[in-house]
N, C-alpha and C positions, 0 to 999 in steps of 0.2 A: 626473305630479304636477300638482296644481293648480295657477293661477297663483297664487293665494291663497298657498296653502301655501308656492309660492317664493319669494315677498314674504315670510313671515314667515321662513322659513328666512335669508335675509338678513339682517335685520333682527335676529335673535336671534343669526346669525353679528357680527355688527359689538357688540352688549351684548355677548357673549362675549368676543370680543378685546379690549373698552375694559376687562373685569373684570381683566385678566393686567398691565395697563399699570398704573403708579404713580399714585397720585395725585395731580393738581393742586395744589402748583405745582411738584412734585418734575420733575426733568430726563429727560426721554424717553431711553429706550437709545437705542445704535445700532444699525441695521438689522443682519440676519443677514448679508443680501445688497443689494449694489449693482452698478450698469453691468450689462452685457453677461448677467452669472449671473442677475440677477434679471430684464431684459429678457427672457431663454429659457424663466424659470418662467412668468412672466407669460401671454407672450404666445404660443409655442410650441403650447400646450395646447388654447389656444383656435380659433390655425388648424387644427389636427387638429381638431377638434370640427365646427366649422363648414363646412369645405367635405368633411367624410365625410356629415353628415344634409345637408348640399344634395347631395351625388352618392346618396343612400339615395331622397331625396323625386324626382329625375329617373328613378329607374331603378324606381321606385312609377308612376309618372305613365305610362312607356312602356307597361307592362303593366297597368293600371287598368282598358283594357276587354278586355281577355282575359278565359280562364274562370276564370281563379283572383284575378282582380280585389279580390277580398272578404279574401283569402288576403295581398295586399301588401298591403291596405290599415292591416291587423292590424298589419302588418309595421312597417310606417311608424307606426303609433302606438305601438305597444312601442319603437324608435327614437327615437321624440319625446321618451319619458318618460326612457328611457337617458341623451337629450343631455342631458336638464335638472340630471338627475343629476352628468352631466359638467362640468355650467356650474358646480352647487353645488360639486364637488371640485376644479374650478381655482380658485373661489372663495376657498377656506379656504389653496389656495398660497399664493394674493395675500397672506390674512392673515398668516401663518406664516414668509412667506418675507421680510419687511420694505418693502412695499408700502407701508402707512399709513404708518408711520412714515418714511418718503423724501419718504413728499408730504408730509408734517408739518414734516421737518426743513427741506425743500426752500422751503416755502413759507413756512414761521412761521406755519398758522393753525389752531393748535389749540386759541386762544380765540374764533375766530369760527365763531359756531353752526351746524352743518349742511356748512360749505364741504367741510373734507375727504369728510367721510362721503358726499356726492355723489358727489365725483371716486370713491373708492374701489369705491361699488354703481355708477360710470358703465359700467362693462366689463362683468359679469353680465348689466346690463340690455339693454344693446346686442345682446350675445348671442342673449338672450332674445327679443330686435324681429328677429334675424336669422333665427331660425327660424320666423318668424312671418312673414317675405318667402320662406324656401324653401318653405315648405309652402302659398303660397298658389298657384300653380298646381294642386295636387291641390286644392283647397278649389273652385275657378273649377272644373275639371271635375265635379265633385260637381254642383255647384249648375248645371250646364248640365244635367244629367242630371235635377235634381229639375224642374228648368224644363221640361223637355220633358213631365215625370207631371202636373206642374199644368194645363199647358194642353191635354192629350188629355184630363184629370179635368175642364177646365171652374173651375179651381180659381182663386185670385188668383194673380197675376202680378209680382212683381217685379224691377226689373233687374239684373244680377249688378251686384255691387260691385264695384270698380274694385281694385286693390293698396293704395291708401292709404286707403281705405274704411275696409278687410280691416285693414292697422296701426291705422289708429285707433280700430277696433271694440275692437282685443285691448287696446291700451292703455287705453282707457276702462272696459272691466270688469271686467281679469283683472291692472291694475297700480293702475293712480291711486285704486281703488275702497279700497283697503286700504295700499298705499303713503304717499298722503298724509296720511289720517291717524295713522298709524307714524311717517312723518317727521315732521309737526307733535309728536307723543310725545317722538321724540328730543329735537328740538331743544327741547322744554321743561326736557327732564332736565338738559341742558346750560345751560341758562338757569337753572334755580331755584339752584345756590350762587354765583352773581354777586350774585342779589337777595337771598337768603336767609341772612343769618348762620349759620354750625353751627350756634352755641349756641342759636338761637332754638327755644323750645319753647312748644306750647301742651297744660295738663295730662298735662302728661310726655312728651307725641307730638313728636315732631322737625318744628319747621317746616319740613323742608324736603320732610320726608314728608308731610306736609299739604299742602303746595304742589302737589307731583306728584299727588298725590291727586286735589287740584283740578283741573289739569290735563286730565287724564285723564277725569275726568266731565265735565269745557267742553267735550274735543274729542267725545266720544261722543254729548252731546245734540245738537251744531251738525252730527253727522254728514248728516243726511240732508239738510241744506239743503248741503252739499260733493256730496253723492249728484247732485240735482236739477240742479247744477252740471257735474258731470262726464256724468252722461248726457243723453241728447239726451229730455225729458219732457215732456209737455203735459197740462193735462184732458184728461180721455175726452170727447168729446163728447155731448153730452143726445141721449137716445132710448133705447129699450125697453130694450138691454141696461143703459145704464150705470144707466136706473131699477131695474136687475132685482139688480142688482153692491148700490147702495147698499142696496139693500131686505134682502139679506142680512144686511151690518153693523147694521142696526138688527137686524134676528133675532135676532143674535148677543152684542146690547149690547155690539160694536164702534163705538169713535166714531176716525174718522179726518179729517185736515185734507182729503183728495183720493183719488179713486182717479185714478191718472196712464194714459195712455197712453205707453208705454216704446218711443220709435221705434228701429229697427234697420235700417233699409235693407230689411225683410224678413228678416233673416238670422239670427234668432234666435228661440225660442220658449221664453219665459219667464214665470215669475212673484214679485214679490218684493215683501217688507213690510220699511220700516226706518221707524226712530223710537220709542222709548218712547211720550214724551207724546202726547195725542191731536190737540194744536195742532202738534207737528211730525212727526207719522206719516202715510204713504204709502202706498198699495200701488198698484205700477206691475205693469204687465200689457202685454208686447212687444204691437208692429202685427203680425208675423206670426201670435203665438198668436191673437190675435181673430178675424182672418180666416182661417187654417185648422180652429180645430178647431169641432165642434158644438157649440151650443151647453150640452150637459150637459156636456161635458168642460172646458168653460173654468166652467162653475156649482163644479166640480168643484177646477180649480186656484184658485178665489175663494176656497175652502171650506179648501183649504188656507192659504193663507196668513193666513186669517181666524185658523185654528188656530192660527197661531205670538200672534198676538194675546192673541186668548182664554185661552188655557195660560199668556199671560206667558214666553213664552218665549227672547223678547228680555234682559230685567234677570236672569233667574234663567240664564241663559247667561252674561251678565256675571259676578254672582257666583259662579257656577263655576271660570269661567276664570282669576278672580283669587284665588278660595282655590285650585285647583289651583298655582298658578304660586307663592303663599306656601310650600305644603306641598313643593315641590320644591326648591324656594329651601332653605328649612331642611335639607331632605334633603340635599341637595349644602356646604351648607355645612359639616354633621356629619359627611357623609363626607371632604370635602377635610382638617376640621381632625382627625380622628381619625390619615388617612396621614400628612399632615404632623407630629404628633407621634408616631409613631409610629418614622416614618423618624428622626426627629430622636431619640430613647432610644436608637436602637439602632444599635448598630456593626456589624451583619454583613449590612446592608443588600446583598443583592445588584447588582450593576455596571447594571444593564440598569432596578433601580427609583431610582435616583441624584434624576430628578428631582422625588421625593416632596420632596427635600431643598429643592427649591425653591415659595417658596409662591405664586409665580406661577402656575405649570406645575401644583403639585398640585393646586388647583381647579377649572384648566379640565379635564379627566377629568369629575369630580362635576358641574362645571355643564352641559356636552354632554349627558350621560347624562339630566339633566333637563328639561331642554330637548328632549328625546328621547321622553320619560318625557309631557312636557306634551303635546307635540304629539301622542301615539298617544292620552293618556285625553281630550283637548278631544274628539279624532276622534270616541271614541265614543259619549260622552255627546251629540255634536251630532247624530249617527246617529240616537242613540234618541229626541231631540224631532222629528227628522224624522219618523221612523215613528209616534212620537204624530200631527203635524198630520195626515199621514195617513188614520190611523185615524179623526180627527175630522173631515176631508174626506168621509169613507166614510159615519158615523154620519149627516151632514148630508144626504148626498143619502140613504141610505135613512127618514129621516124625509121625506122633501120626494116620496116616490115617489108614481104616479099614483093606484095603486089606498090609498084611504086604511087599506083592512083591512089592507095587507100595511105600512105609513107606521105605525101604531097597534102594529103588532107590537115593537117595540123589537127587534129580529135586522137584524145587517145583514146587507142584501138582495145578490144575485146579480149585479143589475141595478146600484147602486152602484158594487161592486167592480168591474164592469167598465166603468165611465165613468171612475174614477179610473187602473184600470191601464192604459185606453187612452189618458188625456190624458197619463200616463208614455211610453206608446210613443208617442206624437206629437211631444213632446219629443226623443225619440230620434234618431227615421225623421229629421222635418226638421231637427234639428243635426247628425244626420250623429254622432250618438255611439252604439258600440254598446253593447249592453244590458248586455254584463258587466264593462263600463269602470268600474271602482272609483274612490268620489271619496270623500275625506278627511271630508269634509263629510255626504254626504248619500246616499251609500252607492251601491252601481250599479243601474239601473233594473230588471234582472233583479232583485235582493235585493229591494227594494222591490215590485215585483210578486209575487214566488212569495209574502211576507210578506201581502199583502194578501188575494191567492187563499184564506188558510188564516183570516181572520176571515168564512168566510161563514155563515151562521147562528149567528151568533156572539151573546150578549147582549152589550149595548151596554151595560151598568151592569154589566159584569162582565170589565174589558179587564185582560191582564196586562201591556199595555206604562204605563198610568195607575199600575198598581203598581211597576213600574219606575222611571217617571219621580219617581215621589214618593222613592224611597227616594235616588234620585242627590240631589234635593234637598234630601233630609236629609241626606246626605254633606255638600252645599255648606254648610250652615248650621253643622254640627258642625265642619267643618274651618273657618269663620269665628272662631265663637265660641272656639274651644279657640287660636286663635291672638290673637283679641283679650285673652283670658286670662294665658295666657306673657303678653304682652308688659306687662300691668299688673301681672302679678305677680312681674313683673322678670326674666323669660327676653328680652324683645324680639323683634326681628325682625334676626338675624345679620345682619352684612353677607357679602357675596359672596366673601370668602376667610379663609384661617386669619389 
């Protein structure tokens, strides 16, 4: 599992749990469990977890250079993704078993913004930083290994990272990148009915829905100066390439504020565009990727993330993701208030469905499920602008190829296709990620390569994944507009239980 994806899976676990709990300024139950029982959920789970993937990742490391090396290393990543699993499922104990509501009761601060909800994500996250110290001796042999291919290759050189390097690498791009501005979310949600009357309305809209609204598009434009903030980024420095980077953007009637150099200790080969507007958009490009790949293949990830630009693929992502999240929102809503009236008609409710009776309990079901629901359709609509930039990576360098007869041809070329799916394998070889490792986001490099192999003579004004992408966006707009609809024609936007 991503660490992205774990960050949101928390983050939707903690909305979930606050949906079951009464309303402000109604009186918090009492915990299921206290003392010694809920100490055993708590904590129990987690020592199992934790010192079984540190005795998994030692007994990886022992055999790493044997013959079947490749064979445990497999091993220990399928264990990696298991514990995360495991983090997520002692996770929802915590919730379930009276956890918040202890430190609530405990503490009195369930009016100051953020406190609890720290203490409560403190333990996942800890977790999460623990696997991230068992696995870093296999990470330090890895990289002694690639160290020894660089320097018989003549290649660049950099020092292995130290252990807290290695934590603060993982915390800076795989937590705080998406963490903090989640938590800035929360704790707005939390803030806007202190400042916001219910009743306040503007043309029928709920101020307070407007507020978060607001919100919500303050944190997402300030994002990338938090970005710039959290990673370690500098200009590219002047000379031939970064002349050759800008000269692209102009190609492409791309306007950005910088292209960054994305330092990494070496340890990373990347490329990434954040920002909307053109006064706060980036695109950062790691020190390792510069210095390892050729230079067609770094033309090649430029080409890509140019792509996320160009397609607009940033704001029509947004709009996605928030009619998505509407149209499930509703769904869950309809389904919780359907069982709960349901349950509630009828006398011969079976023993085992009792808590439809309850409307707390009946909605978290419907809400999980969409929440479930969101996260696999975000996945694959993000898939598919990935495989667009791609595609438009591909288009880019076979326009830009040597021979101008075969650049004039409009087919993408052979020659393309394989500078994009080798700057993919580069990515790979030096992060140390295999090729069929599935990512939430952006799909596994294998996919991604067989996918691009099969555009080769392909027309370029005749792409099936641009008719794809267009119809997802027409999804996005139709599921907009039919919800701005309902709600001025007096459906609204349910709230989150029956």
């Amino acid at each position: 599992m991503h660490g992205q994806l774990f960050i949101l899976a928390l983050i939707f676990g903690l909305f979930a749990y606050e949906a079951t709990l009464p309303p402000y300024p109604a009186p918090l139950p009492d915990p299921p469990h206290e003392g010694l029982t809920l100490a055993a959920i708590v904590l129990l789970p987690k020592l199992v977890l934790g010192l079984s993937f540190w005795l998994i990742g030692r007994a990886v490391l022992a055999r790493l250079n044997g013959p079947k090396g490749g064979r445990w290393l497999a091993r220990l990543d399928r264990a990696g993704l298991l514990y995360r699993y495991g983090i997520l499922a002692s996770y929802g104990a915590d919730l379930t078993s009276g956890l918040p509501l202890v430190i609530r009761h405990g503490l009195g601060m369930r009016q100051i913004v953020l406190v609890d909800d720290l203490m409560i994500l403190a333990m996942p996250m800890l977790m999460l930083v623990w696997g991230w110290w068992a696995y870093y001796p296999v990470e330090r042999r890895l990289r002694e290994a690639a160290l020894m291919r660089q320097i018989d290759s003549g290649g660049p050189v950099y020092p292995i990272i130290t252990r807290g390097q290695y934590l603060l690498s993982q915390l800076r791009h795989q937590i705080a990148l998406l963490a903090l501005p989640m938590l800035a979310l929360l704790g707005w949600i939390q803030v806007v009915p202190m400042l916001v009357p219910a009743d306040a309305a503007v043309l029928g809209i709920s101020g307070r829905v407007l507020a978060v609204l607001g919100g919500v598009g303050a944190i997402f434009l300030t994002a990338p100066l938090i970005v710039r903030l959290i990673w370690d980024t500098v200009p590219l420095p002047p000379g031939e390439l970064r002349d050759r980077l800008v000269a692209m953007c102009r190609q492409h009637g791309v306007r950005v504020r910088q292209v960054l150099l994305w330092r990494t200790f070496g340890s990373m080969i990347n490329g990434a565009v954040i920002g909307i507007t053109r006064h706060l958009r980036y695109i950062l490009l790691t020190d390792a990727l510069l210095d390892a790949m050729p230079r067609r293949r770094i033309e090649a990830v430029m080409a890509h993330e140019l792509g996320h630009i160009r397609l607009r693929h940033i704001p029509w992502m947004l709009l996605v993701a928030i009619a998505m999240l509407a149209v499930v929102n509703v769904a869950a809503y309809q389904a919780s208030t359907g069982f709960y009236q349901w349950a509630q008609a009828t006398t011969t409710v079976p023993a085992w469905l009792n808590w439809m009776r309850d409307p707390a309990l009946v909605q978290l079901g419907p809400l999980v499920a969409a929440v479930i629901a969101w996260i696999v359709i975000f996945g694959w609509v993000s898939r598919r602008f990935e495989r667009q930039a791609d595609t438009f990576a591909v288009c880019h360098l076979s326009r830009t190829h040597p021979d101008p007869a075969v650049a004039a041809s409009g087919r993408i070329t052979a020659e393309a296709v394989d500078a994009m799916a080798g700057a993919l394998q580069d990515v790979a070889d030096l992060n140390f990620i295999p090729t069929r490792r599935r990512s939430w986001r952006h799909g596994s490099i294998h996919w991604r390569q067989q996918y691009l192999r099969s555009l080769t003579g392909t027309d370029q004004n005749h792409l099936t994944i641009d008719r794809v992408v267009r119809l997802i966006k027409l999804a996005g707009v139709t599921a907009v507009g039919l919800l701005i609809a309902g709600y001025f024609w007096g459906a609204g936007v349910p709230p989150t239980g029956p």
